[in-house]
Legacy VTK file of the C-alpha trace (Angstrom):
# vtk DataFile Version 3.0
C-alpha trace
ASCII
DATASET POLYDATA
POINTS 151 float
-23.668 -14.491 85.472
-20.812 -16.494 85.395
-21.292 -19.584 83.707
-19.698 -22.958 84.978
-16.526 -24.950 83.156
-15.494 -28.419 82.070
-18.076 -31.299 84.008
-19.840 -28.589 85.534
-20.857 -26.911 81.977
-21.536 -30.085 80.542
-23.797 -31.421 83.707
-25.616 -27.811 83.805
-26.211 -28.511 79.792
-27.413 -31.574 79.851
-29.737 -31.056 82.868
-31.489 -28.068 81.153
-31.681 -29.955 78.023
-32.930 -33.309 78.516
-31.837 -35.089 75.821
-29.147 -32.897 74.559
-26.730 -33.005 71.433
-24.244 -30.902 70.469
-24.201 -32.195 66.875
-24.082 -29.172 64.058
-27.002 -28.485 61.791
-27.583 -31.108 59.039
-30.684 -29.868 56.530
-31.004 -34.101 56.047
-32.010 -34.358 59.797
-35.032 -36.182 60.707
-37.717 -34.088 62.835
-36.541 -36.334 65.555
-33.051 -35.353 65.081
-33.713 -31.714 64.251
-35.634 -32.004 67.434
-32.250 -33.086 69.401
-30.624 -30.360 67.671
-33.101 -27.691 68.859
-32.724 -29.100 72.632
-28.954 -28.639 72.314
-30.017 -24.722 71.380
-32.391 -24.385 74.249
-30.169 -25.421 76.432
-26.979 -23.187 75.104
-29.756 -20.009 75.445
-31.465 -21.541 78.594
-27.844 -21.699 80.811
-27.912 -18.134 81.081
-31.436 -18.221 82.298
-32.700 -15.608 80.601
-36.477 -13.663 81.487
-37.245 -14.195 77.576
-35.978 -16.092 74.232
-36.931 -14.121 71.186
-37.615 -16.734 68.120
-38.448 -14.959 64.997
-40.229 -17.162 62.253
-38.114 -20.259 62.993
-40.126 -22.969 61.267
-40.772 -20.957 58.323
-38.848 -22.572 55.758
-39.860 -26.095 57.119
-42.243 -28.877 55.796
-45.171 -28.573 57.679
-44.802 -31.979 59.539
-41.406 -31.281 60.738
-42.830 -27.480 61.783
-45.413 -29.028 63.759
-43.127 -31.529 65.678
-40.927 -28.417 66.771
-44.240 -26.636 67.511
-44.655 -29.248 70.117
-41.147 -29.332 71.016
-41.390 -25.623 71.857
-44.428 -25.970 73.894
-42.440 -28.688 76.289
-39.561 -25.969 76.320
-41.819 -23.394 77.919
-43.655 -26.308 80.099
-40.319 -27.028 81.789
-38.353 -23.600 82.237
-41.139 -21.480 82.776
-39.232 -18.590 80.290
-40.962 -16.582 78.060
-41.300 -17.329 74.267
-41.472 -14.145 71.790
-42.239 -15.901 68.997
-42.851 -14.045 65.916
-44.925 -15.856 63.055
-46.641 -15.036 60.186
-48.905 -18.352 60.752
-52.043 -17.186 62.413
-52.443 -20.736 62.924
-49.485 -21.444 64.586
-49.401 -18.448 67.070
-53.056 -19.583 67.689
-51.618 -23.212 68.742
-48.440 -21.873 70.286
-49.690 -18.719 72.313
-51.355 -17.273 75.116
-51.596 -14.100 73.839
-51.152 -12.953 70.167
-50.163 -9.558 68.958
-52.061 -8.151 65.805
-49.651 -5.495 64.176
-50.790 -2.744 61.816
-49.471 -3.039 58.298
-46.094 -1.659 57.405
-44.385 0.162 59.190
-45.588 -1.749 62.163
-47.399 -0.777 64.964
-49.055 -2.771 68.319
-52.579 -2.749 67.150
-54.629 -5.147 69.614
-53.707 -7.727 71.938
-55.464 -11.350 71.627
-55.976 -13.723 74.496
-56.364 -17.088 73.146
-59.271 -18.545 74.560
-58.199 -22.273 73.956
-57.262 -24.319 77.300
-54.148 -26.691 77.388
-52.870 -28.896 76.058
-54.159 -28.249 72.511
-54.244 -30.430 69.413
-53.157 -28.480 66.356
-56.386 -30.253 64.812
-58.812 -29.272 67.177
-61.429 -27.129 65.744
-61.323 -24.517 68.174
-57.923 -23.387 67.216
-59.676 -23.183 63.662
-62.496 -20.982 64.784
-60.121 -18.829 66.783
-57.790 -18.463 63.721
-60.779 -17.347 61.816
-61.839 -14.795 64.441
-58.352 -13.252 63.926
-57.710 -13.566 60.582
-61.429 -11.329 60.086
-59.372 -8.781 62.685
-56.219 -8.570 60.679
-58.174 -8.251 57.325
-60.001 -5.054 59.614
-56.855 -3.444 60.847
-55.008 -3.809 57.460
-58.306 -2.254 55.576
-58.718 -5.658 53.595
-61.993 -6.707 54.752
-64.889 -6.502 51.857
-67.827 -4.778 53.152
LINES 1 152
151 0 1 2 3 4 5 6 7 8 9 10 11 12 13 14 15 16 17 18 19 20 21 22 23 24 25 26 27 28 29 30 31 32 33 34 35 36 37 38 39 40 41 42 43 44 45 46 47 48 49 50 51 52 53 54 55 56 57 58 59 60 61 62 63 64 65 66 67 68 69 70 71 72 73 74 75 76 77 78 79 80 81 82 83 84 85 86 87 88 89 90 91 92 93 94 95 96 97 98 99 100 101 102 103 104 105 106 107 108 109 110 111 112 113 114 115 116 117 118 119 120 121 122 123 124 125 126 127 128 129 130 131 132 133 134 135 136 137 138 139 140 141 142 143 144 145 146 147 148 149 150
């Protein structure tokens, strides 16, 4: 694919961004601001329309109300492009919130051990108690497959 130049670049950026910036990383952003930032990264990895993004533990090392306002900001990403999210987490809770389908891996070395569908409609409130229950009802699965479950 051969991506556009000059005003057609910057029209095709800001139309798959939104609201985009092309500001650099500050660690003193706001969530709002971070949230700016991470539309001016969807859109740099959405121009090439691609059939996935992979996104591996990106809120990690975030407070947990900034995490949950890019939580949402990732939802409205895959609302409006349609594109796949492979989002690896170790938050049970937040691939509970986040996905369709969650994939339970055996303990080191790794291995595809069971394939979740989350049984939660949309839109979902991270509050809502059924994402609780559901988090519960893999959590007991993991504990199984990783032979940490007291009998």
């Amino acid at each position: 694919m051969v991506l556009p130049n000059g005003p057609e670049m910057a029209a095709a950026f800001v139309a798959v961004a939104g609201a985009a910036t092309t500001a650099p990383l500050n660690p003193a952003y706001t969530a709002d601001e971070f949230a700016f930032y991470l539309d001016d990264l969807e859109a740099r990895a959405l121009l090439v329309e691609p059939s996935y993004v992979m996104m591996d533990e990106p809120f990690s090392t975030l407070d947990e109300l900034t995490a949950r306002t890019l939580r949402q900001e990732i939802i409205d990403i895959w609302q409006r492009t349609g594109v796949t999210i492979v989002f690896v987490t170790h938050s049970i809770r937040e691939a509970t919130f986040l996905a369709d389908r969650i994939i339970i891996l055996t303990r080191g070395p790794a291995n595809v051990d069971d394939s979740y569908s989350v049984p939660i409609d949309r839109p979902r409130d991270y509050e809502e108690p059924r994402i609780g229950q559901v988090e519960a009802e893999i959590v007991k699965r993991v504990l199984g497959v990783w032979e940490l479950e007291k009998t």
